[in-house]
C-alpha positions in Angstrom: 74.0 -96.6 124.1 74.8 -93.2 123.6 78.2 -92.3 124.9 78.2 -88.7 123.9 79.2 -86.4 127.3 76.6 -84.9 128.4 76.2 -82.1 131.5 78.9 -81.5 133.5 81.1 -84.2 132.2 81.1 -81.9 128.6 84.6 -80.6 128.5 85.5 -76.8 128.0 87.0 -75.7 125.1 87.3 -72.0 126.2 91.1 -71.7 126.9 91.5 -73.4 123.5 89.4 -71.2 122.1 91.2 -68.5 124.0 94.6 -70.2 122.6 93.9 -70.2 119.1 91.9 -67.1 118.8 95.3 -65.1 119.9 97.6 -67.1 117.5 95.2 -66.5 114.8 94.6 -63.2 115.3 98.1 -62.1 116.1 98.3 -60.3 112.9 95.1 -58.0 114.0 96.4 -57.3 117.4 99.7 -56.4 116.5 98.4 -53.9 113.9 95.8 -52.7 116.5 98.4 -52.0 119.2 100.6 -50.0 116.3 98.0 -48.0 116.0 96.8 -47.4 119.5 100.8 -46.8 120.7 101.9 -45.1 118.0 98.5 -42.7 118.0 98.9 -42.5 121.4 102.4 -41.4 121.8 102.1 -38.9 119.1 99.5 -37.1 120.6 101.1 -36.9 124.3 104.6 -35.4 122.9 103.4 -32.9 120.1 101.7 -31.6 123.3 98.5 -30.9 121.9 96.7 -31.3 125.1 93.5 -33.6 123.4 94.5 -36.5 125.1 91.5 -36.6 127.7 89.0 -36.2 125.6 90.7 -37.6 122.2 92.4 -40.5 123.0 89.3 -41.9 125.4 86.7 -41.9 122.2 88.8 -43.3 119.9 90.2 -45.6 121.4 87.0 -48.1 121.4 88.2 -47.8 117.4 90.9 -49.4 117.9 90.2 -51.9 119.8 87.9 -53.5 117.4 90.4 -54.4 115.5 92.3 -56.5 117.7 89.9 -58.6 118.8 89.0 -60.1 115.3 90.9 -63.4 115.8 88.4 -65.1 117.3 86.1 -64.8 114.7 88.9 -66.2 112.3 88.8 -69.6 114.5 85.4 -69.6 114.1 84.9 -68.9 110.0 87.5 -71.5 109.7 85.7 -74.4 111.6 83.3 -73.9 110.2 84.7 -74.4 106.9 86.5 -77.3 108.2 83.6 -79.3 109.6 84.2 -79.1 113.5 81.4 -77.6 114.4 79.8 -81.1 112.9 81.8 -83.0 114.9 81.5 -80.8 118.4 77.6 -80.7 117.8 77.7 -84.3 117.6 79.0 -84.4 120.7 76.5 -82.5 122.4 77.7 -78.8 122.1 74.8 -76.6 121.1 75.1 -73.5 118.9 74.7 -71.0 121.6 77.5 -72.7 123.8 80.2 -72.7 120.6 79.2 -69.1 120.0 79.4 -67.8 123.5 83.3 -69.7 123.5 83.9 -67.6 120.3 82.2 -64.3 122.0 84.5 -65.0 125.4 87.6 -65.3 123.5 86.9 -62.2 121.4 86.2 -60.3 124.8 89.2 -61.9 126.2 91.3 -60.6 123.4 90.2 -56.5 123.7 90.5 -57.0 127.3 94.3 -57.3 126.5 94.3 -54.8 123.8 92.5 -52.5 126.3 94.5 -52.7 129.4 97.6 -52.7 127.7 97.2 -49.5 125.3 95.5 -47.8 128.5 98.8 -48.9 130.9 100.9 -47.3 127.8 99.1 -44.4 127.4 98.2 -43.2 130.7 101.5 -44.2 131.9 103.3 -42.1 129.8 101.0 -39.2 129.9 101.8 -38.6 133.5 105.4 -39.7 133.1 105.6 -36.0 130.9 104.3 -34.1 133.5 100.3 -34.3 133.2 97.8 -35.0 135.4 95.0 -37.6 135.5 91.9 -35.1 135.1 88.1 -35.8 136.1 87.2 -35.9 132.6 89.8 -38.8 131.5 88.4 -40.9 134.3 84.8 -40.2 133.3 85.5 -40.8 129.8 87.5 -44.2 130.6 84.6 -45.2 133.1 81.3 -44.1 131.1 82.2 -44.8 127.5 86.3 -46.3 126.5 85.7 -49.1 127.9 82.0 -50.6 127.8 81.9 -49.0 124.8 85.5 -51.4 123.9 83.9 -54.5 124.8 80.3 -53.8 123.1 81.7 -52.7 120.2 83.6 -56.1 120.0 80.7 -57.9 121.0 78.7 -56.9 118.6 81.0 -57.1 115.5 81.6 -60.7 116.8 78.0 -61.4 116.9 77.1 -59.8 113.6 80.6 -61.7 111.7 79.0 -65.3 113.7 75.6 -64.8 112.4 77.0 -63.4 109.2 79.5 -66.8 108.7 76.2 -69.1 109.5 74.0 -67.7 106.9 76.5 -67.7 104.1 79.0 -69.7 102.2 82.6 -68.2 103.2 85.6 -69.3 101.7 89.1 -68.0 102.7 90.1 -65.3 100.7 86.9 -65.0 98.8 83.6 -63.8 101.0 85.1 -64.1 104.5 83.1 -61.7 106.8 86.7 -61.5 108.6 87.9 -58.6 106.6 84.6 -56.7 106.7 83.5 -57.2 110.2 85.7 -54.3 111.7 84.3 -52.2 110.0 81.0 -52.8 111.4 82.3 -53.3 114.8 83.7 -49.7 114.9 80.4 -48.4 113.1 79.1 -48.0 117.0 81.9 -46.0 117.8 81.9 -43.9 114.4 78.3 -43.1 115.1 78.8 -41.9 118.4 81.5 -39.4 117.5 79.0 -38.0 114.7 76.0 -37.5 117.4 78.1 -35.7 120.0 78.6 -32.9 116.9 75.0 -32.8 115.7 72.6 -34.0 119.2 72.7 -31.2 121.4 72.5 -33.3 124.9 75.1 -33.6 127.4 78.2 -35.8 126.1 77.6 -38.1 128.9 74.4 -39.3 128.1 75.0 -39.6 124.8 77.7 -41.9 125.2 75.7 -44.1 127.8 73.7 -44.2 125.4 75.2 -45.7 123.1 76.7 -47.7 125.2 73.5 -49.3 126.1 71.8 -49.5 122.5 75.0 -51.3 121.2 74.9 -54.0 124.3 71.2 -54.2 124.1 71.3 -55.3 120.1 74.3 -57.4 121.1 71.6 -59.2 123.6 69.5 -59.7 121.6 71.4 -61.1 118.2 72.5 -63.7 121.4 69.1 -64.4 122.8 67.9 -65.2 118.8 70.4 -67.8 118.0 68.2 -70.7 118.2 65.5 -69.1 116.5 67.6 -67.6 113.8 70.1 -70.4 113.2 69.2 -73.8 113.2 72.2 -76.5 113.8 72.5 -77.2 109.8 73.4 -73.2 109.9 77.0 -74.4 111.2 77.4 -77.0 109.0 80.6 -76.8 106.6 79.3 -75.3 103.4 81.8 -77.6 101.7 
């Protein structure tokens, strides 16, 4: 008889995949909140007035960043042979890479609201104002564009440690990965200075293209990686 759990009697293993993503990404949030406090706290005190229209499209840059350690957990499972053990135990692809996606959006949620508290706090605690435009910005662009941009360089680093071989310090997509996941972000800022349409659709836009691809990576996993994919390539 097959006592496997099946249904509703499957555990969840979101808040430990919640749990270990932030203790093994604590190294990639703390340098992505020096950045975002430190960038941000520059710009309100040399007074330069940018930081309604500056801080709002980079900050999607930063995020990225933070958010990486819960593709760590999952390059090293893999590794190690759990996802052998989970699948045996019913759990399907598509339900251990939405865990890894909902802990990597769980972690830029953090990343998000705090260096948006910090920032914003202190820009009116110096005297400024919340403008129109800040809001529209934050609204419109920061912070979809903060959680597709994560999404998405999740997706790509899952799909990218299925199809390959990784080994720890050799050919980890872990160190690369941020680098694609602020590509969305990078391309954006380069459009705004060559595309001559209003700002705002541009970065709806983009918004929408990243979160459409990041569908449709998700919508492909059973097509595009069979179970043995997540096998340990050991």
């Amino acid at each position: 008889m097959d006592s496997r759990p099946t249904g509703s009697s499957r555990p969840s293993l979101l808040g430990m995949e919640i749990r270990r993503s932030f203790w093994m990404g604590r190294v990639f949030l703390a340098v992505s909140f020096a950045y975002t406090l430190l960038f941000q706290t520059i710009l309100i005190l040399a007074g330069s007035g940018a930081f309604d229209t500056t801080v709002p499209l980079l900050l999607p840059i930063f995020s990225v960043v933070g958010a990486m350690g819960s593709l760590s957990v999952y390059s090293s499972d893999r590794i190690k042979g759990v996802f052998e053990y989970l699948m045996a135990y019913g759990f399907t692809p598509q339900r251990l890479f939405l865990d890894v996606l909902l802990a990597g959006l769980t972690m830029v949620s953090l990343v998000v609201g705090v260096s948006l508290a910090f920032g914003v706090g202190l820009y009116v605690a110096t005297g400024h104002t919340v403008s129109a435009t800040l809001v529209e910005l934050l609204v419109i662009y920061t912070i979809p564009m903060s959680y597709a941009s994560v999404a998405f360089a999740t997706t790509v680093g899952m799909y990218w440690t299925s199809l390959s071989s990784p080994r720890a310090g050799m050919n980890s997509p872990v160190g690369i990965v941020p680098f694609i996941g602020i590509a969305p972000s990078l391309l954006t800022l380069a459009a705004l200075g060559l595309v001559h349409a209003p700002a705002a659709a541009i970065l709806g836009l983009a918004v929408l293209l990243v979160t459409v691809t990041v569908v449709v990576l998700l919508r492909s996993i059973g097509r595009l990686l069979p179970r043995e994919r997540l096998l340990s390539p050991a």
